[in-house]
C-alpha positions in Angstrom: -69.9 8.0 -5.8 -69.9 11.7 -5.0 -67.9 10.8 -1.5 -65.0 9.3 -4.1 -64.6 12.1 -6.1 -64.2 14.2 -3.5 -61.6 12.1 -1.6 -59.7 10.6 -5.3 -59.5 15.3 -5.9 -58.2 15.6 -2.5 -55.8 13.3 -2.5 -54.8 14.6 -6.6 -54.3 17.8 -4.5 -52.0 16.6 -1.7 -49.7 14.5 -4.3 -49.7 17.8 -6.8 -48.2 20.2 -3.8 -45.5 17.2 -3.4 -44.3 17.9 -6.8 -43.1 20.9 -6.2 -41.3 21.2 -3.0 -39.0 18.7 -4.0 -36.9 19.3 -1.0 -39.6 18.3 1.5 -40.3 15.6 4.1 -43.7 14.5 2.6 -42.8 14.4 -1.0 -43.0 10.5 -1.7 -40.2 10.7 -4.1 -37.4 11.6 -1.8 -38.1 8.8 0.8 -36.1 6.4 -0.4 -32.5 7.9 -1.3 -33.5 9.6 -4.4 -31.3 10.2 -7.2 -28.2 11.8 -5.4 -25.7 11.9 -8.2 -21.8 10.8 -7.6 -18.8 12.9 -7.5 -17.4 12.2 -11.2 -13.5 13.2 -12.0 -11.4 12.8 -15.0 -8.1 11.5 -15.5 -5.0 13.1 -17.7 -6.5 11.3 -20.7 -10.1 12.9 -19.9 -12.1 9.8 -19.6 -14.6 9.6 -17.0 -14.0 8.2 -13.4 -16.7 7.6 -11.0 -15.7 7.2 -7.5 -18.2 5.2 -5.8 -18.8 4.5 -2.3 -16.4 1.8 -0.5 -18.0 -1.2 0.7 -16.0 -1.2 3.9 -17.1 -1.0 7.1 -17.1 3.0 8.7 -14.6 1.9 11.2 -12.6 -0.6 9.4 -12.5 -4.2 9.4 -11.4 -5.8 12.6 -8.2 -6.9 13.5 -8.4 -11.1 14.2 -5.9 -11.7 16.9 -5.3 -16.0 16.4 -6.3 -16.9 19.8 -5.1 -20.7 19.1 -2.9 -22.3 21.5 0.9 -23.4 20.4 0.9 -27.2 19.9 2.4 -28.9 23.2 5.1 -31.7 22.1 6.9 -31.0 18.6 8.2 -34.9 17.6 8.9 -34.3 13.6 9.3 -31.4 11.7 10.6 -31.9 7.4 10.6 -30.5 4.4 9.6 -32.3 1.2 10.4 -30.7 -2.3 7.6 -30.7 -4.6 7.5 -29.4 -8.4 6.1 -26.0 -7.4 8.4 -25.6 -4.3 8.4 -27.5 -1.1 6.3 -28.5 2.0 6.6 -27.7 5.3 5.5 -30.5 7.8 5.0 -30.9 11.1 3.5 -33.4 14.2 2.8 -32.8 17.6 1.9 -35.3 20.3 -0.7 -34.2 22.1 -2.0 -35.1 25.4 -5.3 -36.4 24.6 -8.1 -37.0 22.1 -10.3 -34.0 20.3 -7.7 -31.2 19.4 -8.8 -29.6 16.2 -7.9 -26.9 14.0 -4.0 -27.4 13.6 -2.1 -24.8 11.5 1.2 -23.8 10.6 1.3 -20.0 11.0 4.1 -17.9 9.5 5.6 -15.6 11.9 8.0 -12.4 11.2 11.7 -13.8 11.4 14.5 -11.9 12.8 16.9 -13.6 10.3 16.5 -12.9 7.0 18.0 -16.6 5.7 15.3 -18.2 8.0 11.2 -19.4 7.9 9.4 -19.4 11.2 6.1 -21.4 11.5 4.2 -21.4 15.3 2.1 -24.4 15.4 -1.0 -23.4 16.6 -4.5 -25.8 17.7 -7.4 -25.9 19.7 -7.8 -27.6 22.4 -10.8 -29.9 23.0 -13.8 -28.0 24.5 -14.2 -30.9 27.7 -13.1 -33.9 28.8 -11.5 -36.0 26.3 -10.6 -39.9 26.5 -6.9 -40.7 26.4 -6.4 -43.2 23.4 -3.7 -44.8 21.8 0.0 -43.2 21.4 -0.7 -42.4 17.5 -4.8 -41.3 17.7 -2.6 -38.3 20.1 -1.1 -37.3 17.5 -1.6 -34.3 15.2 0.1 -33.0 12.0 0.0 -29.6 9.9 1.5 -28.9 6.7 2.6 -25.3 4.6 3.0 -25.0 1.4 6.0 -23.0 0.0 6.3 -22.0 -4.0 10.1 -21.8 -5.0 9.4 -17.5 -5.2 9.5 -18.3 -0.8 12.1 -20.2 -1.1 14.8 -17.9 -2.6 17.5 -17.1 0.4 16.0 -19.5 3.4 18.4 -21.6 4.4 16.6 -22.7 7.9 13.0 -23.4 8.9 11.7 -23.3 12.4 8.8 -24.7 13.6 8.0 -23.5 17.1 5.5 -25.4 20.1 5.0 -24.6 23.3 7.9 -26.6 24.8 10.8 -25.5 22.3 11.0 -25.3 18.6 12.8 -27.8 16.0 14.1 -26.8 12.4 15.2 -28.3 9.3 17.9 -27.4 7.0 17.9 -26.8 3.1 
């Protein structure tokens, strides 16, 4: 009993000179963060702002470079007009079975009356069987809202061996 009293006073003590060096190492209080306050402003009205912290990364997010291949053979390209604009389609016959991931990405246009699309697609990771004439083939589609729409007159679709385009 008396060896607990001793040890429960020391400890009181140790915890007791904590309190008030409030800037040290050992003071339990300040290990995990503490209560460091944020920079506050005001605006021309005088409310409040608090500027918090950004969630982004220190260096920035990374830059994704689309490492996708263009699509091979372009056989169709068209344009359907729906109620919110139209739709861009496009197929590609393709050499043989298991290409994935086809997209129709919108590139910057040196015509300012003109849409350009690369078709891009992975390529199968191995060896993939031949199959039929239509299991080759692969089609991607875009979406455009009538706001896109204003000015184009063309579209181009471009592949790897040439590009096609449709008119408006």
């Amino acid at each position: 009993m008396r060896r607990q009293v001793i040890i429960s006073g020391l400890v009181l003590a140790l915890l007791s000179g904590c309190g008030s060096s409030s800037g040290s190492g050992w003071n339990p209080f300040t290990w995990f963060g503490g209560g460091a306050s944020d920079p506050v402003t005001y605006d021309e009205a005088g409310n409040q702002i608090i500027v918090l912290e950004s969630l982004a990364p220190r260096k920035g997010y990374p830059e994704l470079v689309d490492i996708r291949q263009l699509a091979p053979n372009l056989t169709d390209v068209s344009l359907a007009q729906s109620t919110s604009g139209a739709i861009v389609t496009a197929t590609s016959a393709l050499p043989s079975l298991g290409y994935y991931d086809a997209e129709l990405v919108k590139v910057a246009s040196d015509r300012a009356d003109t849409l350009t699309f690369d078709f891009r697609l992975r390529a199968p990771n191995g060896p993939a069987p031949t199959g039929t004439a239509a299991q080759r083939q692969i089609t991607a589609a875009y979406s455009l809202s009538n706001a896109d729409l204003v000015g184009i007159r063309t579209i181009v679709v471009r592949g790897a061996n040439g590009a096609r385009q449709v008119r408006r």
